[in-house]
C-alpha positions as a Markdown table, in Angstrom:
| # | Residue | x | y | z |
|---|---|---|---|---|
| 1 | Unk | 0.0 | 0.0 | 0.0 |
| 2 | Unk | 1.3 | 3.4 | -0.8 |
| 3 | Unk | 2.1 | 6.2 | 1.0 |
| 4 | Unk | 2.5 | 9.8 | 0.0 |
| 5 | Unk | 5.2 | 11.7 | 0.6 |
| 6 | Unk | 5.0 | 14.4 | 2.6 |
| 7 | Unk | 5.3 | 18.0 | 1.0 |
| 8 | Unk | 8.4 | 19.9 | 1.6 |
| 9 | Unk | 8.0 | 23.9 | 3.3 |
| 10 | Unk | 7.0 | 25.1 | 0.0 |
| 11 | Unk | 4.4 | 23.3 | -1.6 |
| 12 | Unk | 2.8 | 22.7 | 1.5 |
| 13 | Unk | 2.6 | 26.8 | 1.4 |
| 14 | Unk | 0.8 | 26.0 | -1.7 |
| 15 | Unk | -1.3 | 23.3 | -1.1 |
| 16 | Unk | -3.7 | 25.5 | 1.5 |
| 17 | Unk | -5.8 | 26.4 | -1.3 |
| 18 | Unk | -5.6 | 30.2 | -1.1 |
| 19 | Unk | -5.4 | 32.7 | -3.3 |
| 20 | Unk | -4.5 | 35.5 | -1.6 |
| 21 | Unk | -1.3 | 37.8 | -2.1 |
| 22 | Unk | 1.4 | 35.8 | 0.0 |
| 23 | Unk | 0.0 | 32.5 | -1.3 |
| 24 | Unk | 0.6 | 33.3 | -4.5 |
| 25 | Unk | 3.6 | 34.9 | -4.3 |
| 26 | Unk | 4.7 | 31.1 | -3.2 |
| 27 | Unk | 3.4 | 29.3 | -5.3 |
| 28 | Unk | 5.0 | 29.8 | -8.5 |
| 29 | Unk | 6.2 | 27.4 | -10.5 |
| 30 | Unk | 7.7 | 25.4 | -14.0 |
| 31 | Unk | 8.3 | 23.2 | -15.8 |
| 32 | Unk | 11.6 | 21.5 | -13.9 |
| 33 | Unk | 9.0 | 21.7 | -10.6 |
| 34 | Unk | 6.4 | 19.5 | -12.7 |
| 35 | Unk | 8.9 | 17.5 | -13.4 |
| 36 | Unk | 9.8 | 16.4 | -10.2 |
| 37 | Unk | 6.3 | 16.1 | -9.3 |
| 38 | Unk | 5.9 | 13.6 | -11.9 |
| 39 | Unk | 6.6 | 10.7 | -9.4 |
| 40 | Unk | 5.8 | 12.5 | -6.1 |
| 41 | Unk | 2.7 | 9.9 | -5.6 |
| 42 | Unk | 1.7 | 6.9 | -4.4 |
| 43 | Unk | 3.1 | 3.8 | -5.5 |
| 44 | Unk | 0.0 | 1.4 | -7.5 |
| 45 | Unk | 0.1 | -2.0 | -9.1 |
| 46 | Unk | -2.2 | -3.1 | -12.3 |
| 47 | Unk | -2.5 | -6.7 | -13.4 |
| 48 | Unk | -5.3 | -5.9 | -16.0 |
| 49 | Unk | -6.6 | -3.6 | -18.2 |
| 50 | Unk | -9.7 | -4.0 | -16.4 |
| 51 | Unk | -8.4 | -2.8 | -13.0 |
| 52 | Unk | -6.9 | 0.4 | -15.4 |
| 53 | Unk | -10.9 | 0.6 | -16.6 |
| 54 | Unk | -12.0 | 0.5 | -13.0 |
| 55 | Unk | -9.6 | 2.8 | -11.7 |
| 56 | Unk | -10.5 | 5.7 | -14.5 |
| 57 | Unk | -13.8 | 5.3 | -14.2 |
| 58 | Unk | -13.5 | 6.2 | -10.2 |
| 59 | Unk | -10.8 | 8.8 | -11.1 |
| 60 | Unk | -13.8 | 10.8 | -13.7 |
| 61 | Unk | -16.5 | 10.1 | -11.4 |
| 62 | Unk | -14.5 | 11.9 | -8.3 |
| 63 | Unk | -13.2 | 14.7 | -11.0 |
| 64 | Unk | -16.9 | 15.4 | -12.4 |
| 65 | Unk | -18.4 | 16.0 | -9.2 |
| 66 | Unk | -17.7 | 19.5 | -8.0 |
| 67 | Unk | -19.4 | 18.8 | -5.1 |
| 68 | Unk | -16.8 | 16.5 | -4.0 |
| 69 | Unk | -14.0 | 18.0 | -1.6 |
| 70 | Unk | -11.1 | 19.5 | -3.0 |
| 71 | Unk | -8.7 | 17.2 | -1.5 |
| 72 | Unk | -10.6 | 14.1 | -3.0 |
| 73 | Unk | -10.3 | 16.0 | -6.6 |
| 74 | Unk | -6.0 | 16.7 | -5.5 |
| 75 | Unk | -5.8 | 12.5 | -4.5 |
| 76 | Unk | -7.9 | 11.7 | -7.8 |
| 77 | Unk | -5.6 | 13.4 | -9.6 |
| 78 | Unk | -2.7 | 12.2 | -8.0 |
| 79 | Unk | -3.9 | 8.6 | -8.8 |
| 80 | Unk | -3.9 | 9.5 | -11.8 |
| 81 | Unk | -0.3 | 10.1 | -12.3 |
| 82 | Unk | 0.4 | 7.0 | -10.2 |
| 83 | Unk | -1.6 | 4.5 | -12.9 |
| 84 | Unk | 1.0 | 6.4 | -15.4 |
| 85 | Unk | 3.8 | 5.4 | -13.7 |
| 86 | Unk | 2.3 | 1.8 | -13.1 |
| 87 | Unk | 2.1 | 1.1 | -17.2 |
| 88 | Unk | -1.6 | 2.0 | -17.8 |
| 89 | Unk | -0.5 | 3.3 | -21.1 |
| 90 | Unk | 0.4 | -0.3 | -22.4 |
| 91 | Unk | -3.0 | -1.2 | -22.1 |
| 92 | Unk | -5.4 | -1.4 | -24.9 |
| 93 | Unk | -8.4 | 0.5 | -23.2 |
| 94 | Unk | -6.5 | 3.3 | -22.0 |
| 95 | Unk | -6.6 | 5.8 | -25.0 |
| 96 | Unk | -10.5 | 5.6 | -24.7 |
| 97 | Unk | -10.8 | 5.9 | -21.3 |
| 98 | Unk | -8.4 | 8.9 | -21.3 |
| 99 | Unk | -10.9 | 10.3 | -24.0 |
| 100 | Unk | -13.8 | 9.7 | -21.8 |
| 101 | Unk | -11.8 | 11.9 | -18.8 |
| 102 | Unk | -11.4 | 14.8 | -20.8 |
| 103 | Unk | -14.2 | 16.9 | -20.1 |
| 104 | Unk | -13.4 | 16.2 | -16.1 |
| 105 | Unk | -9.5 | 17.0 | -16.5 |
| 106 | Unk | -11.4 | 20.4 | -18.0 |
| 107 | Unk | -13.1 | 21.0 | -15.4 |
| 108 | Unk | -10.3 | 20.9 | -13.0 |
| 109 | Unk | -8.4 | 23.3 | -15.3 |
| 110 | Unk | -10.9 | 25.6 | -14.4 |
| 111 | Unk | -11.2 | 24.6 | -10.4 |
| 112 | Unk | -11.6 | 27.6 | -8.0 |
| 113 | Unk | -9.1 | 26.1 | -6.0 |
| 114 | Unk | -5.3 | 26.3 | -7.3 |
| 115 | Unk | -4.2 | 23.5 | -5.5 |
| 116 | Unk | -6.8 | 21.6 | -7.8 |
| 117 | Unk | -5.5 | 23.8 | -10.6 |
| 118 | Unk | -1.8 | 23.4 | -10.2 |
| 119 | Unk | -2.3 | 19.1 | -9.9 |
| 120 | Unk | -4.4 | 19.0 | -12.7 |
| 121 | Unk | -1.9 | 20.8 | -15.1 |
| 122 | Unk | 1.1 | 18.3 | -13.6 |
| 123 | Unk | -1.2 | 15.4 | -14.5 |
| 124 | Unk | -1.6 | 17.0 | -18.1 |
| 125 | Unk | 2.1 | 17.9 | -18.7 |
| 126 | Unk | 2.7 | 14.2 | -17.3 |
| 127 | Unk | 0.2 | 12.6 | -19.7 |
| 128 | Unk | 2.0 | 15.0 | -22.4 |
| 129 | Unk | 6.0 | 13.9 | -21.3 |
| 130 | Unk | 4.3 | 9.9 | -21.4 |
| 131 | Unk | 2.1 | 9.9 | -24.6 |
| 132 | Unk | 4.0 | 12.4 | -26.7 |
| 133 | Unk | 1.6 | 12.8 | -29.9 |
| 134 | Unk | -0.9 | 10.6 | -28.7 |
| 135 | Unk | -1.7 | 12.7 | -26.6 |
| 136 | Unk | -2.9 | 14.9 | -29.5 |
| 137 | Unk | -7.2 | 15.0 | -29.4 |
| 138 | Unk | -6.8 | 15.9 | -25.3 |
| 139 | Unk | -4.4 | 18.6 | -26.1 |
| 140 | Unk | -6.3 | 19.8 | -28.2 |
| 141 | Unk | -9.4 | 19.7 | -26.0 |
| 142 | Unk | -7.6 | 21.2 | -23.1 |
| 143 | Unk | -5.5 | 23.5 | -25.0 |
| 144 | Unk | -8.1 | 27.0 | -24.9 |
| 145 | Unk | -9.2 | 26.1 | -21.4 |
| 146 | Unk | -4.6 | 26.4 | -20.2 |
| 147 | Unk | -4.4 | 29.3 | -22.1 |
| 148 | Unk | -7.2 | 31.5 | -20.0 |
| 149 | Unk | -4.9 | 30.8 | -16.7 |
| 150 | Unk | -2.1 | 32.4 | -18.2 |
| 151 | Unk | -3.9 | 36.0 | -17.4 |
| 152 | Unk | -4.8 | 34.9 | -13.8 |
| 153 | Unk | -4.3 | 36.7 | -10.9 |
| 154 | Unk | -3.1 | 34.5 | -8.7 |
| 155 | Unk | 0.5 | 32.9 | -9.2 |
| 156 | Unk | 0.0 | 29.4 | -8.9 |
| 157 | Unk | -2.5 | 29.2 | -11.4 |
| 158 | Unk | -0.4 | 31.6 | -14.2 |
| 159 | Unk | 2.5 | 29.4 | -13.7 |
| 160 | Unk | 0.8 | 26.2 | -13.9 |
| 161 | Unk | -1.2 | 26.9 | -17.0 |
| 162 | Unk | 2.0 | 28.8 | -18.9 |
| 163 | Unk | 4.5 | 25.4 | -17.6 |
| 164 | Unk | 2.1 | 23.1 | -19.0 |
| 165 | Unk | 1.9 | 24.9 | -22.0 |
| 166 | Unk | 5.3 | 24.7 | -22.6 |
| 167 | Unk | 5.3 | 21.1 | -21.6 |
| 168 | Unk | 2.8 | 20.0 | -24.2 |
| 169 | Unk | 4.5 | 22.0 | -26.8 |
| 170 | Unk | 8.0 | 20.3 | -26.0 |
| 171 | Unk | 6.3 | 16.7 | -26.4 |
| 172 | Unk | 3.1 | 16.5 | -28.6 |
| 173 | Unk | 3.8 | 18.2 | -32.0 |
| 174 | Unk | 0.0 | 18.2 | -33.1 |
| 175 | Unk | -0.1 | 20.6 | -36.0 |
| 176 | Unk | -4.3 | 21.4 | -34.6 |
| 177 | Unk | -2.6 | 23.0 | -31.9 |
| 178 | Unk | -1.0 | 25.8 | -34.3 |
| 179 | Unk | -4.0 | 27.2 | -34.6 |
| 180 | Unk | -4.9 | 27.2 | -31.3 |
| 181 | Unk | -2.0 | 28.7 | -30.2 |
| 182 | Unk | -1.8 | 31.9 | -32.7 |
| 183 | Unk | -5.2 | 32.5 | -32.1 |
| 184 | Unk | -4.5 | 33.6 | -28.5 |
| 185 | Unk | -1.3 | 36.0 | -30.2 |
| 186 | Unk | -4.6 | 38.2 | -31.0 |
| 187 | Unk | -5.9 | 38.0 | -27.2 |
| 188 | Unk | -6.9 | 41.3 | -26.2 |
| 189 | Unk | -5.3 | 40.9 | -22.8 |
| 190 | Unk | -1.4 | 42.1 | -23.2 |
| 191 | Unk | -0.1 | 38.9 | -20.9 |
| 192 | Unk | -1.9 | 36.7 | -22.6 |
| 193 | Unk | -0.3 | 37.8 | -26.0 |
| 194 | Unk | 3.4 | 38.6 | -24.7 |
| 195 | Unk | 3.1 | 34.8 | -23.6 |
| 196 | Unk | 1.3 | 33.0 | -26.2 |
| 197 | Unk | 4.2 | 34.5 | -28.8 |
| 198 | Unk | 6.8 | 33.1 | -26.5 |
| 199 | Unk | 5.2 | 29.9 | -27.0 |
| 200 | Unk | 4.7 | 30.2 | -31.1 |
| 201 | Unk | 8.5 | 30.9 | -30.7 |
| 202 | Unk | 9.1 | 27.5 | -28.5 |
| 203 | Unk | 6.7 | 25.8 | -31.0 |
| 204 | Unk | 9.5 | 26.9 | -34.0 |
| 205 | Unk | 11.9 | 26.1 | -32.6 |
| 206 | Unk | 10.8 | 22.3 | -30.9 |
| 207 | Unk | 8.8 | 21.1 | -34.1 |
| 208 | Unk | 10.2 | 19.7 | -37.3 |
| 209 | Unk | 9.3 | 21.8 | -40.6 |
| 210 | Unk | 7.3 | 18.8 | -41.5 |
| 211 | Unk | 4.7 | 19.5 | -38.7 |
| 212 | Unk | 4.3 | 23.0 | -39.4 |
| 213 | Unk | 4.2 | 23.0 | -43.4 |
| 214 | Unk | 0.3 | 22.7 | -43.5 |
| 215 | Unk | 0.0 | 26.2 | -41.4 |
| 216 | Unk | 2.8 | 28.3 | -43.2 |
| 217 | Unk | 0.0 | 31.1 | -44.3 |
| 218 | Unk | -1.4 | 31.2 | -40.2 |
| 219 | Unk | 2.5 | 31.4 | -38.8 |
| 220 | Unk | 3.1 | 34.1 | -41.5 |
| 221 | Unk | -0.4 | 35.8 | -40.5 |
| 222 | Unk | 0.1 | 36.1 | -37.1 |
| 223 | Unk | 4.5 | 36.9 | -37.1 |
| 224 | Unk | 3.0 | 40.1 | -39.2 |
| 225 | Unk | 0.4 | 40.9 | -36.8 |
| 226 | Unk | 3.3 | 40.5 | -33.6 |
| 227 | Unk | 5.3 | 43.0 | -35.3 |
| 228 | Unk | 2.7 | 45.5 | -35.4 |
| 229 | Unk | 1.8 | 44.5 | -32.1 |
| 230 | Unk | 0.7 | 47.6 | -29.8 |
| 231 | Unk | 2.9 | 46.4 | -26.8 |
| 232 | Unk | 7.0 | 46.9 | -27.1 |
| 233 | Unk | 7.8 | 43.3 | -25.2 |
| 234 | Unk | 4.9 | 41.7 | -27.6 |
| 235 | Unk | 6.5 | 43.2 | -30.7 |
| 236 | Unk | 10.1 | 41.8 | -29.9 |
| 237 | Unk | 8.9 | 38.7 | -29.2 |
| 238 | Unk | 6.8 | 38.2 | -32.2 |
| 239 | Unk | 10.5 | 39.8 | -33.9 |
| 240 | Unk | 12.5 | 36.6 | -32.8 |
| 241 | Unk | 9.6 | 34.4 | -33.6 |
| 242 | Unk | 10.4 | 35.8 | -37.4 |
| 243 | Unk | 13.7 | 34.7 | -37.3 |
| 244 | Unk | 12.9 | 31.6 | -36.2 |
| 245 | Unk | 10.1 | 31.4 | -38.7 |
| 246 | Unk | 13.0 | 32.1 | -41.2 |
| 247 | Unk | 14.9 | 29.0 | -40.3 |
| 248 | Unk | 12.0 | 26.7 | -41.4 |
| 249 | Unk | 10.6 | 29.0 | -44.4 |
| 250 | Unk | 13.1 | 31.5 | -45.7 |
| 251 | Unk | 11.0 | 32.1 | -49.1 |
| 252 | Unk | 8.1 | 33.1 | -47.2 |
| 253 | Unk | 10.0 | 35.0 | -44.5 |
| 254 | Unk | 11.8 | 36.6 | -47.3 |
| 255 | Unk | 8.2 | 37.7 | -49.0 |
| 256 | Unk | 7.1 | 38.9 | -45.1 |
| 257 | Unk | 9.9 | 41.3 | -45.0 |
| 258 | Unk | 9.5 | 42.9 | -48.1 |
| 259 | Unk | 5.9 | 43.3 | -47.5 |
| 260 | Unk | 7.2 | 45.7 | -44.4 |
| 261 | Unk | 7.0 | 49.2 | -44.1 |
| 262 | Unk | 10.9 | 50.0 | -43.9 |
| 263 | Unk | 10.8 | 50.6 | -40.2 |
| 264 | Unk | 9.8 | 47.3 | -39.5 |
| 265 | Unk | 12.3 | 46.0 | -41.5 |
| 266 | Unk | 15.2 | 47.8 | -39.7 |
| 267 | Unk | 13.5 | 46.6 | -36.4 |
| 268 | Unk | 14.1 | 43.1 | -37.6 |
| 269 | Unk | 17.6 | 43.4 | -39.0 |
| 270 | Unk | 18.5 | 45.3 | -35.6 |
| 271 | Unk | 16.9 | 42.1 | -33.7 |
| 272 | Unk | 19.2 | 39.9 | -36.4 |
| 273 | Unk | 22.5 | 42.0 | -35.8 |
| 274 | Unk | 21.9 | 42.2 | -31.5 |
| 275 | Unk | 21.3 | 38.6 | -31.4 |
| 276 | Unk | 24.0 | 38.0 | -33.5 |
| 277 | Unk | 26.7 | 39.7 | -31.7 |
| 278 | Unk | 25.8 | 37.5 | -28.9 |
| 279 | Unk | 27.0 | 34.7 | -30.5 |
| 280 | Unk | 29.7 | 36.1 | -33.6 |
| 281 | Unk | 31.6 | 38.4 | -30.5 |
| 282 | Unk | 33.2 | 35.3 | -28.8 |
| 283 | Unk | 34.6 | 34.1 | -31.8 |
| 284 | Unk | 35.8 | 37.2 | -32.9 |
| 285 | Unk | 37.3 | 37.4 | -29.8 |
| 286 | Unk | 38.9 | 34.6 | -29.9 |
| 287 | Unk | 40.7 | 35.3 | -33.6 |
| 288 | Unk | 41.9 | 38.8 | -32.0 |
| 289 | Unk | 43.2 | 37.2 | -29.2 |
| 290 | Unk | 44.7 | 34.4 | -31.4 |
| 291 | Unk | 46.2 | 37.6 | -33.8 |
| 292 | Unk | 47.5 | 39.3 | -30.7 |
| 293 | Unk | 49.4 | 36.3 | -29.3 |
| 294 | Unk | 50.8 | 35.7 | -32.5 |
| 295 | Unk | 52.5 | 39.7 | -32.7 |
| 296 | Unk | 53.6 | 39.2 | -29.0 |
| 297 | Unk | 54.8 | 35.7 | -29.3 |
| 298 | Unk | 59.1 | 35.4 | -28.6 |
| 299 | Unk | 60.6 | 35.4 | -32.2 |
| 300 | Unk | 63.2 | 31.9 | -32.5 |
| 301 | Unk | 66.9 | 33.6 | -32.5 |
| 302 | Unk | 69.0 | 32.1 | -35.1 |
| 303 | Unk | 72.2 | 31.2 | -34.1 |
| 304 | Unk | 75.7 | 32.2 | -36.3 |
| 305 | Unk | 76.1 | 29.0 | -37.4 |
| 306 | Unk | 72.4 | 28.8 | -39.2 |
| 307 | Unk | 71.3 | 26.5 | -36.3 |
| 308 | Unk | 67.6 | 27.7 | -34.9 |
| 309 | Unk | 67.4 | 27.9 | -31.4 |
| 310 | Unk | 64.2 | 28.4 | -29.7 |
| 311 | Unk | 64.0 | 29.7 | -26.4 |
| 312 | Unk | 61.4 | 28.4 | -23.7 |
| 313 | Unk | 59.3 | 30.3 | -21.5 |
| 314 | Unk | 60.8 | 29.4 | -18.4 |
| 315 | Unk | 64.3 | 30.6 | -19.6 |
| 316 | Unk | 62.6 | 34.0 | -21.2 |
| 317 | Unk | 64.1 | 36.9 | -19.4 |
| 318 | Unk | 61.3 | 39.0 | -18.0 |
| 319 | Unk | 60.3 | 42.3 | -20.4 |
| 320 | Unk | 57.8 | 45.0 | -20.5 |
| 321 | Unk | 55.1 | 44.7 | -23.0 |
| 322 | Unk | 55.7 | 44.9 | -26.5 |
| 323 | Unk | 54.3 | 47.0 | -29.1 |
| 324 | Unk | 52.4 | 45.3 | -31.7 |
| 325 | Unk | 54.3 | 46.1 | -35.1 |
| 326 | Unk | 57.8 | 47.4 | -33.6 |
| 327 | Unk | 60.8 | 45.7 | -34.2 |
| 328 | Unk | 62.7 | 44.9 | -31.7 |
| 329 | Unk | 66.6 | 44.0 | -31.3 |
| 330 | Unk | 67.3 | 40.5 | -30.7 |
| 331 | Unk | 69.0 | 39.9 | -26.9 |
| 332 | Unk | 70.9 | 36.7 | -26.7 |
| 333 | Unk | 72.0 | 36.3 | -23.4 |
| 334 | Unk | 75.9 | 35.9 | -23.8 |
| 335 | Unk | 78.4 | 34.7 | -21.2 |
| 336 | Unk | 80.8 | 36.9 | -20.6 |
| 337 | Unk | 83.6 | 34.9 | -19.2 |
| 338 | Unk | 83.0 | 32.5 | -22.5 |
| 339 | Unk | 83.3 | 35.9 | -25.1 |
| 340 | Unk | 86.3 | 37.0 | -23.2 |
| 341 | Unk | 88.4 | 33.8 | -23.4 |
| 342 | Unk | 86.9 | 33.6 | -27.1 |
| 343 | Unk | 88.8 | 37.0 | -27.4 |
| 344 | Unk | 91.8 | 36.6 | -25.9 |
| 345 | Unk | 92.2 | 33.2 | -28.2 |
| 346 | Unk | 92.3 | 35.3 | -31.1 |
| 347 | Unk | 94.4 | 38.1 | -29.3 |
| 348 | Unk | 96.9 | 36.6 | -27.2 |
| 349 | Unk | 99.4 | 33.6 | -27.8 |
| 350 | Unk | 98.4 | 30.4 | -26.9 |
| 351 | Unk | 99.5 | 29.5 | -23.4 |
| 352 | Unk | 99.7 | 26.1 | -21.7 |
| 353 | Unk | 95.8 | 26.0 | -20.2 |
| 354 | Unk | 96.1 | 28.3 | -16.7 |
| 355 | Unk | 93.4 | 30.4 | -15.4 |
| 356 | Unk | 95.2 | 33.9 | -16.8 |
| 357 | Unk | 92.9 | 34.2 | -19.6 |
| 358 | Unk | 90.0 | 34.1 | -17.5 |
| 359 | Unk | 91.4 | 36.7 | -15.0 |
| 360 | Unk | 91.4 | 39.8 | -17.6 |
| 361 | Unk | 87.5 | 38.8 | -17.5 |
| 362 | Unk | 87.2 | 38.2 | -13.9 |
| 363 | Unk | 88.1 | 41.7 | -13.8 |
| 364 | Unk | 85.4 | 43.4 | -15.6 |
| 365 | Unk | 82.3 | 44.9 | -14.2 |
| 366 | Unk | 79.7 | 42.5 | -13.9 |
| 367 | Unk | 77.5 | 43.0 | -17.3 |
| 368 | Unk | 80.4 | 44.5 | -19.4 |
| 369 | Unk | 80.9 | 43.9 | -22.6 |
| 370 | Unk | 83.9 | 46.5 | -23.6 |
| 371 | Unk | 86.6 | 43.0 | -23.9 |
| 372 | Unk | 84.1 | 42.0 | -26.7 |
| 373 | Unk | 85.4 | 45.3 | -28.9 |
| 374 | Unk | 85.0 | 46.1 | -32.1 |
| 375 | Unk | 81.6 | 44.0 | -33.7 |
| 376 | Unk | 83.7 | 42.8 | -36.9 |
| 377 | Unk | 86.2 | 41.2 | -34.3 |
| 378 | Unk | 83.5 | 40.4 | -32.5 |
| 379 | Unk | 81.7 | 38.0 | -34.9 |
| 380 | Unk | 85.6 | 36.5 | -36.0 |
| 381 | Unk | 86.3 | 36.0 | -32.4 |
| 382 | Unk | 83.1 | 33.6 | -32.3 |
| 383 | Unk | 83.7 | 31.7 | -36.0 |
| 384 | Unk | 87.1 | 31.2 | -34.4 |
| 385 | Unk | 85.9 | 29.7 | -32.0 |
C-alpha cells in the first residue's frame, strides 16, 4: 500500500488552497518543478486492463463532481499520475478511457481552487512527457481552457497553465494546436499575447518543418500581426519568432519582409544583428586574441652557425610589453667569461691552459661587454671559436 510523501515547506505553502497575495507569491512554478512532481505519488500496481478501466472510471466520477471536496479531486488526480507510472499506457483501453476523462480533467483546469488547478496541469504535462503525440485530441481539448490561466491573478495558477503549456509544446507536436495557439497571439489581454508569442517561438523552434508545413500562411499571418503589435515586449517577441520562422521558411520569411513598411524591417535586421553579436563576438574574440598572441609571441633567434634555437618560457628573461608592429633587437644572453676567453684566443698567444685568460675577464664589471670590442672582431672572435 502506498504512502504519500510528505510536502516539503514550500508546496505545503501551496497546497492551502488560497489565493490571496502571499499564497501566490509562493506558489509559482515550472516546468523543472512539474517534473519532479511527476513521481511524487503513491506507489500502485495493475494486473489488467480492467483494474486500469476500473480505476479511470472512479478517477472521472470523483473529477466530475464538484461537489466533491477538493482534497478528494487533488488524491484523484494524483492517482492519476500514479496509474502512469504503473504502465496503464500499455493497455489497450487506456486511449479511450483517457478520452472519456477529458471533459473532467477540464473541469479541473478551471477549479476555483489552485491547489486543484496546479495538480491537474502536472497530470496533463505528465500525460503529455508519457504519450508524446498521442496525446494529440486531449491537447487539443484542453489547450483553450490552459491558455485563460495564463492572465490569472493568482500565481499558482499563471505558472501552472504557462509550464504546461510549454510542456505540451516540447512533447506532442500536433499541427491542430498551431492554430490554437496563434489565435491567442490576437488576445486582447497584453499577458496573454506577450506569452502566447513566447510559445509560437518554443513551437519553432521544438517542431520539425514537416509539422508546421500545413499552417505556413497562419505562422506568417500572425508573425506580421506581432510586429505590429501595440505592446513593445509583444513586438520583440513576435520579432525573434520571425527569425525563427526564417529557419523553417526563408522564401516566405523573405516575402514577409518585403511586405514591411521600412521601419519594421530595420527593427528586424536590428533584432538579427543584436542577437548575432551574442554569439559572432566570442569568436571574434577569440581570432583577435589568437592575432595578438601571434604579434607578441618570442621570435626563434637564429644562431651564427644557421642552427635555430628556440627559447622556452621558463628561460625568457622578463620584459615590458611589447608594441604590436615594432621591431625589436634581438637579446641573446651571452656569457661573458665565454666571449672573453673567445677573445683573448684570437688576441693573445696560446699558453699552456692556466686560469690567466680568465682573470682579464674576472676583472670586468659584472655586465660588461667593452673585452668584446670592435663587432667585426667580434663575430671572428666567435667563428674562431
Amino acid at each position: 500500500m502506498g504512502s504519500f510523501r510528505r510536502p516539503s515547506s514550500a508546496s505545503s505553502t501551496k497546497s492551502t488552497g488560497r489565493d490571496g497575495p502571499s499564497a501566490a507569491a509562493a506558489g509559482a512554478v515550472d516546468e523543472e518543478d512539474f517534473i519532479r512532481a511527476f513521481e511524487e505519488v503513491p506507489t500502485m500496481q495493475i494486473f489488467s486492463n480492467r483494474e486500469m478501466e476500473d480505476a479511470m472510471t472512479k478517477i472521472r466520477e470523483v473529477l466530475a463532481d464538484d461537489k466533491r471536496d477538493w482534497e478528494h479531486r487533488v488524491t484523484a488526480l494524483k492517482k492519476m499520475r500514479s496509474l502512469l507510472l504503473a504502465g496503464a499506457v500499455e493497455f489497450d483501453g487506456f486511449s479511450q478511457q483517457l478520452r472519456l476523462t477529458e471533459a473532467a480533467f477540464k473541469m479541473s483546469s478551471k477549479d476555483l481552487r489552485s491547489q486543484v488547478v496546479r495538480e491537474a496541469c502536472i497530470t496533463l504535462g505528465h500525460l503529455s512527457y508519457i504519450l508524446g503525440n498521442r496525446f494529440d485530441h486531449c491537447a487539443e481539448s484542453i489547450m483553450p481552457t490552459l491558455l485563460t490561466l495564463v492572465s490569472n491573478s493568482a500565481k499558482v495558477m499563471a505558472t501552472s497553465g504557462i509550464a504546461v503549456i510549454r510542456l505540451i509544446i516540447r512533447h506532442t507536436h500536433y499541427p491542430r494546436l498551431i492554430p490554437i495557439v496563434t489565435g491567442s497571439c490576437q488576445s486582447k489581454s497584453v499577458a496573454v499575447r506577450r506569452r502566447s508569442f513566447e510559445f509560437l517561438d518554443l513551437l519553432l523552434q521544438e517542431w520539425q518543418t514537416s509539422s508546421l508545413e500545413r499552417n505556413v500562411a497562419v505562422l506568417t499571418e500572425t508573425i506580421k500581426k506581432g510586429v505590429h503589435d501595440a505592446d513593445s515586449e509583444a513586438r520583440s517577441v513576435a520579432r525573434k519568432c520571425y527569425w525563427t520562422f526564417h529557419g523553417h521558411f526563408s522564401r516566405e520569411a523573405e516575402q514577409l519582409f518585403q511586405a514591411l513598411e521600412s521601419s519594421y524591417q530595420k527593427a528586424l535586421q536590428s533584432h538579427m544583428k543584436s542577437s548575432d553579436s551574442i554569439l559572432s563576438l566570442p569568436a571574434s574574440d577569440r581570432s583577435s586574441s589568437s592575432s595578438q598572441e601571434s604579434l607578441n609571441r618570442p621570435q626563434s633567434a637564429k644562431s651564427s652557425m644557421g642552427n635555430t634555437v628556440t627559447r622556452s618560457k621558463d628561460s625568457a628573461p622578463s620584459r615590458g610589453p611589447s608594441t604590436p608592429g615594432s621591431l625589436q633587437r634581438s637579446r641573446s644572453d651571452v656569457d661573458v667569461n665565454a666571449a672573453a676567453t673567445a677573445c683573448a684566443k684570437t688576441r693573445m698567444t696560446p699558453v699552456p691552459s692556466s686560469p690567466a685568460p680568465f682573470s682579464a675577464a674576472s676583472a670586468l664589471p659584472p655586465g660588461s661587454y667593452a673585452s668584446l670590442g670592435e663587432p667585426k672582431t667580434y663575430v671572428l672572435s666567435l667563428c674562431s671559436y
